[in-house]
C-alpha positions in Angstrom: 100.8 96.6 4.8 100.0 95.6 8.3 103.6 94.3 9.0 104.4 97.9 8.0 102.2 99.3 10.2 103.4 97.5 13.3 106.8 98.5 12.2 106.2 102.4 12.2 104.6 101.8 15.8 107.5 100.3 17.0 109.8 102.7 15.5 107.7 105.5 16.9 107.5 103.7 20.6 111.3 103.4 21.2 111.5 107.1 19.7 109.3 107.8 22.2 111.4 106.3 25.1 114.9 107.7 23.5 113.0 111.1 24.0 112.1 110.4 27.5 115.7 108.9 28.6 117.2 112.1 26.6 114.8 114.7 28.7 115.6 112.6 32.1 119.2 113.3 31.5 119.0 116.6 30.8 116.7 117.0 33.6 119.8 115.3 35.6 122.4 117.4 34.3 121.0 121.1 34.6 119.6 120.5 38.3 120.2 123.2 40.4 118.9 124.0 43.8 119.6 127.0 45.6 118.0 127.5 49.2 118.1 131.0 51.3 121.5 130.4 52.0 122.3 130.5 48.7 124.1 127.3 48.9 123.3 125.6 45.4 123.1 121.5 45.1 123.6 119.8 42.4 121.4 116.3 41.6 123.8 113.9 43.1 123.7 116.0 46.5 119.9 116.8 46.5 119.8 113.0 46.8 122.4 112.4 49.3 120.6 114.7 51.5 117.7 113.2 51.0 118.7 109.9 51.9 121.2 110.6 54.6 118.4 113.0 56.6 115.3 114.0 54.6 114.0 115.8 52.0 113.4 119.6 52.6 116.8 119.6 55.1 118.6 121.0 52.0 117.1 124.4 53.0 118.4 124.9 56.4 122.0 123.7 55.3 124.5 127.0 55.6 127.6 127.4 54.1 129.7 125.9 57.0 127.0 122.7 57.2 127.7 122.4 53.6 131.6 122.2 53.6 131.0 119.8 56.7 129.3 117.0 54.6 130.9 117.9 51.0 134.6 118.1 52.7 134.9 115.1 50.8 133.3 115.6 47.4 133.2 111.8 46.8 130.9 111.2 49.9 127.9 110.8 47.4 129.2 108.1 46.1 129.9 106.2 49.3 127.7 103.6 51.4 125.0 105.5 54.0 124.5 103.4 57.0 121.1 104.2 59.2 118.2 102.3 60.7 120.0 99.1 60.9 118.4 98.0 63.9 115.2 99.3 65.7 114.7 98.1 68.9 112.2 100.7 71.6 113.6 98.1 74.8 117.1 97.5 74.8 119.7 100.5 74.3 122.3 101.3 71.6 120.8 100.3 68.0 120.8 102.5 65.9 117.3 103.6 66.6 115.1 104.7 69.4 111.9 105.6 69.9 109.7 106.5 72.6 106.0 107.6 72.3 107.1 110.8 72.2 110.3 111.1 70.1 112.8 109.2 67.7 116.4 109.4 67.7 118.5 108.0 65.0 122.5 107.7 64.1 123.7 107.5 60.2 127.1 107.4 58.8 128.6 107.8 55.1 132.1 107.3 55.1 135.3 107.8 52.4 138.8 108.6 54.3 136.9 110.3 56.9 133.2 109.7 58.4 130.4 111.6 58.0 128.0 111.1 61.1 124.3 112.5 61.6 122.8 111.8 64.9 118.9 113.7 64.6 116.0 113.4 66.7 112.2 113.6 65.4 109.5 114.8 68.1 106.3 112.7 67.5 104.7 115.1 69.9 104.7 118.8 71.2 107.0 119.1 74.0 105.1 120.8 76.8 108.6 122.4 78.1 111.0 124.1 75.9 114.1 124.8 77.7 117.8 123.5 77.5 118.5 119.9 75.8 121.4 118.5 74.9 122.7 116.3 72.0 125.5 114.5 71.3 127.9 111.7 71.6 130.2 109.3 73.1 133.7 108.2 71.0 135.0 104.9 71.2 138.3 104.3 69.3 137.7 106.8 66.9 138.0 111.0 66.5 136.3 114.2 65.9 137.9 115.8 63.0 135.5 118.6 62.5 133.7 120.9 64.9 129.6 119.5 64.7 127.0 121.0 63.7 123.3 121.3 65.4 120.4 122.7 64.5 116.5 122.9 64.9 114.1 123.3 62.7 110.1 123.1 63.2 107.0 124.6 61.3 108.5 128.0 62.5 111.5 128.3 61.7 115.0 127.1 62.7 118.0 128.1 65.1 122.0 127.0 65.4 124.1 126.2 68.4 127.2 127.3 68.7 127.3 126.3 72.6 129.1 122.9 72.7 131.2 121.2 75.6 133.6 119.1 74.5 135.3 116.0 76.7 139.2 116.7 77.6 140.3 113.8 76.9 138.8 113.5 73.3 135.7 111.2 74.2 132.9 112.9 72.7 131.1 116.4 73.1 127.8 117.6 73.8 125.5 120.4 72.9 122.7 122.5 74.5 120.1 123.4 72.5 117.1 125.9 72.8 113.7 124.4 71.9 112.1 126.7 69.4 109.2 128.6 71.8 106.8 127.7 69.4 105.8 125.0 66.5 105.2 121.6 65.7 107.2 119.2 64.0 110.4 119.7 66.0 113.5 118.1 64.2 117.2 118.7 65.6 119.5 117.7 63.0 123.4 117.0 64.4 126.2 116.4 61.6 130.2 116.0 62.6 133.1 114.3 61.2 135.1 111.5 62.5 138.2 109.3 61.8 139.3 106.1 62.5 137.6 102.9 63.3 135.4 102.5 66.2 132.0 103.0 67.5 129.8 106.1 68.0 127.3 106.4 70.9 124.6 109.0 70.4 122.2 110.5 73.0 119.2 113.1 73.6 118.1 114.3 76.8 114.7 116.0 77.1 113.9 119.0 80.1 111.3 118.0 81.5 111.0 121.0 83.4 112.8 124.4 82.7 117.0 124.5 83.6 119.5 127.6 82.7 122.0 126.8 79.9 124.8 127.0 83.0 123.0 123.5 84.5 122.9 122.1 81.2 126.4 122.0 80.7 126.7 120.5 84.1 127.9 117.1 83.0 130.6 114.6 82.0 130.6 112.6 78.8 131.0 108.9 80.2 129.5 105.7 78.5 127.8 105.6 82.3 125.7 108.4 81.5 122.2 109.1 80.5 122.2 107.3 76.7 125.9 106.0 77.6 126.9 109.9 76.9 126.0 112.4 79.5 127.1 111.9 83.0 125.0 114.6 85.1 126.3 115.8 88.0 124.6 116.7 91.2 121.1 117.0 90.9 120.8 118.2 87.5 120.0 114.6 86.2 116.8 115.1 87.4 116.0 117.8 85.7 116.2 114.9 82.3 114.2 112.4 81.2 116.9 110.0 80.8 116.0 108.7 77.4 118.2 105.6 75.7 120.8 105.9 73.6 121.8 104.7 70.0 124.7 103.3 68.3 126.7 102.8 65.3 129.9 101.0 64.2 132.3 102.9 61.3 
């Protein structure tokens, strides 16, 4: 009788787990999320998101942002790259942080990379005026036009103003702090191809500067974060923060 007994508990038990396996995949399956966009993600994308930037990015991600990280549906099943290194003294790991903000570089790559270069303010900038983003090519190519936005407690906003290098090196873009807020992210996705390395770099104003003086630089590995040569005296008007790196 009590062999019995222990055998109905053990039948009942791994009913129990078939039960919750079953529910978990079905849970799995019929995921959908759908953000203000309407843009809807299925469970294997919710993830990637998550893993590649953070969780709660999937609602700021437009139909153009979408097609920019999905262009190659097999991209959730590829090999995300990030926080490698972190080092706060010497430049070009592939994190930096200061007291007052963190910049990162992450890549997921098929045929075709998928780069995120994203800064995270620690602190409430005191000026909100014109920074820029962006990133030095080496041996390697933009495919895609990139992507920038910022998002804080607010709200969020999207760039369209970008100034890209002649002679294929990189691009930058300017980017209007939100006037008000906390918890300022700025969130820069783009394409590449080839094999080579990717320098990325955000400079803070530290006081306020038009958009026109913003765009009044070079992309050179000799520049502020080994990305943005200012000229004249418009280098001053940035706090010259380091740069990161990544290899694809």
């Amino acid at each position: 009788m009590k062999r019995l007994k222990e055998s109905l508990i053990l039948i009942i038990i791994s009913l129990l787990f078939s039960f919750e396996k079953v529910a978990a995949a079905d849970l799995n399956v019929n995921f959908e999320f759908i953000n203000n966009y309407g843009v809807a993600f299925n469970k294997v994308e919710y993830d990637f998101i998550n893993e590649l930037y953070y969780e709660g990015f999937q609602n700021y991600i437009d139909k153009e942002l979408y097609d920019i990280i999905f262009l190659d549906t097999n991209i959730v099943n590829s090999k995300i790259t990030k926080n490698s290194t972190t080092n706060s003294f010497m430049p070009y790991s592939s994190i930096h942080q200061t007291a007052s903000k963190k910049l990162t570089i992450a890549s997921a790559c098929t045929s075709t990379c998928l780069i995120s270069i994203n800064i995270e303010w620690l602190k409430r900038p005191v000026t909100r005026s014109y920074d820029v983003i962006g990133a030095y090519l080496s041996g390697v190519e933009l495919s895609t036009v990139p992507n920038t936005k910022v998002i804080n407690s607010t709200g969020s906003s999207s760039t369209s103003t970008y100034n890209l290098d002649p002679a294929g090196n990189g691009f930058g873009a300017s980017i209007k702090l939100l006037p008000a807020g906390s918890d300022m992210k700025i969130m820069q996705t783009f394409r590449i191809v080839g094999t080579g390395t990717v320098y990325g770099s955000y400079q803070h104003a530290t006081s306020d500067i038009t958009l026109n003086q913003s765009q009044n630089y070079t992309i050179s590995r000799n520049g502020y974060g080994g990305v943005f040569l200012f000229h004249n005296s418009v280098k001053n008007y940035y706090d010259g923060m380091a740069g990161v790196s990544l290899n694809v």
